[in-house]
C-alpha positions in Angstrom: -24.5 22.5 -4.3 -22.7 24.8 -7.4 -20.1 25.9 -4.9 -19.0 22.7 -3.8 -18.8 21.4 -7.1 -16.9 24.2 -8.2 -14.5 24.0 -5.5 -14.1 20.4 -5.7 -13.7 21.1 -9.6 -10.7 24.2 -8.4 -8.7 21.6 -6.2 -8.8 19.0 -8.4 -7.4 21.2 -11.2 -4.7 22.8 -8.6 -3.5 18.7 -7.6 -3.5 17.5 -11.4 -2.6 20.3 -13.4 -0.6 18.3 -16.2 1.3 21.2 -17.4 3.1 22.3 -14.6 3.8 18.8 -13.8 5.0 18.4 -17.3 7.3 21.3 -16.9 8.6 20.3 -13.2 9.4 17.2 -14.6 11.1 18.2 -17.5 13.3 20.9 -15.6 13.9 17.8 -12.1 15.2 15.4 -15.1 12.8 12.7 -14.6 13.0 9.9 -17.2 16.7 10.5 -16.9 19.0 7.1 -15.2 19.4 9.5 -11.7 17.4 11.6 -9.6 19.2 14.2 -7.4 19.7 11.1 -5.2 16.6 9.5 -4.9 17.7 6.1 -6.1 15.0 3.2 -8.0 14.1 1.6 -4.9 12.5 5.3 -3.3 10.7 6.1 -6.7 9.3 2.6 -7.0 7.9 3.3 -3.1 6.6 6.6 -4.1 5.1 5.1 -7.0 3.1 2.8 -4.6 2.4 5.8 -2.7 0.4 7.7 -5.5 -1.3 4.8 -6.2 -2.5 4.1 -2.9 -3.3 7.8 -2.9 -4.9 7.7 -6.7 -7.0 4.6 -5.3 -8.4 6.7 -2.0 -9.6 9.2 -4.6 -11.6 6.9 -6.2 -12.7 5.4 -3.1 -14.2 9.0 -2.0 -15.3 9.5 -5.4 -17.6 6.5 -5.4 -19.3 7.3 -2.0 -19.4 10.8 -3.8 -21.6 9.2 -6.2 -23.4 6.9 -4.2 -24.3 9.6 -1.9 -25.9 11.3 -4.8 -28.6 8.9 -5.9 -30.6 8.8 -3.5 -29.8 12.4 -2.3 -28.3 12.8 1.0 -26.6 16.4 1.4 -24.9 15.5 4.3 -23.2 12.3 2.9 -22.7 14.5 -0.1 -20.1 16.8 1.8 -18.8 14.5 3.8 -17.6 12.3 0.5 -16.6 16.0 -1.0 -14.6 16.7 2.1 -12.9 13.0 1.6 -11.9 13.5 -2.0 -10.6 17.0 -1.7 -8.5 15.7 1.7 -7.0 13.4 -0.7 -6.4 15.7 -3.2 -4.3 17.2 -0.8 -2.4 14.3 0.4 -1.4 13.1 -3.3 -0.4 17.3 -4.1 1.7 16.9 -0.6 3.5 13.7 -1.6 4.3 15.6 -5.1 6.0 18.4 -3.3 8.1 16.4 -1.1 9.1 14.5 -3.6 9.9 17.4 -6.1 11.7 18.7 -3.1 13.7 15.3 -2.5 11.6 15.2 1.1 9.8 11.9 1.0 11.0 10.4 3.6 10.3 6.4 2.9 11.6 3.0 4.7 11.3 0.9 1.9 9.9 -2.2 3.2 7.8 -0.9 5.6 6.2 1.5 3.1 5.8 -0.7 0.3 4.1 -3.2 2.9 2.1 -0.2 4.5 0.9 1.1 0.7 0.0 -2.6 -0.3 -2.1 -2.6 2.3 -4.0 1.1 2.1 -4.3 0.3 -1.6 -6.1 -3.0 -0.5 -8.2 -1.3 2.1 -8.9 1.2 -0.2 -10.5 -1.0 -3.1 -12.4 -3.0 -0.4 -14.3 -0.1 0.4 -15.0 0.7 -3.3 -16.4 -2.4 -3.6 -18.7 -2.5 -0.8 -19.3 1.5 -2.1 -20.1 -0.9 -5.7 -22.2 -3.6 -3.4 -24.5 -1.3 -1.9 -25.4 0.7 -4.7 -26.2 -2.5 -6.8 -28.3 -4.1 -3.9 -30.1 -0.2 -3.9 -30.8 -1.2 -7.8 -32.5 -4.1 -7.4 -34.4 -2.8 -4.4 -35.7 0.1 -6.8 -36.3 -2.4 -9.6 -38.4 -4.8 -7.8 -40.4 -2.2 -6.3 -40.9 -1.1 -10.1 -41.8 -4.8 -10.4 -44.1 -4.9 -7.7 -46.1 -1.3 -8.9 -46.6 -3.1 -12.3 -48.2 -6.2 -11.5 
């Protein structure tokens, strides 16, 4: 279980490791008006992209934690597996776009993002459901023991 945490713990650092991001950034120009030709409309559909992305994370996270309580090992990697698979995607979509790579048709990705962010956030919430209907299982069983 140690291992998997700490690997989990290693990718996480290698996708979101703020200072070399910081320095990529700073060296690529971002914040300045241009962007070696990716123009507003392709940032503002990457954008979308790492949020749809961000929002899967948190998706696998919560079944990460739901898995946990009660235990289940096997649901445990599986959720692992999810949120390091998209800790990969979102490090991919950072190099092709540092590397002017991203290859976006901006209505259909902006419609196609929507709609994986939405997906996304429905399953968090049924992630959210069930371990709230697991609660009040547990607490009326507590209940039921102290009357």
């Amino acid at each position: 279980m140690f291992d998997h945490k700490s690997k989990l713990a290693r990718t996480f650092q290698r996708v979101v490791n703020l200072r070399t991001a910081t320095k990529i950034a700073s060296s690529n120009g971002i914040g300045n008006s241009s962007h070696g030709g990716f123009d507003v409309n392709r940032r503002g559909d990457a954008l979308a992209m790492v949020f749809v992305s961000v929002t899967s994370i948190k998706t696998a996270y919560a079944k990460l934690q739901m898995a946990q309580n009660p235990y289940n090992s096997d649901a445990i990697q599986a959720a692992e597996q999810a949120v390091m698979e998209q800790l990969k995607v979102l490090s991919e979509l950072k190099h092709k776009f540092l590397k002017h790579e991203l290859d976006v048709s901006p209505q259909v990705s902006l419609m196609h993002a929507k709609i994986q962010e939405q997906q996304s956030l429905m399953r968090t919430d049924e992630i959210n459901i069930k371990k709230l209907e697991y609660d009040i299982e547990r607490k009326v069983a507590d209940i039921a023991l102290n009357q």
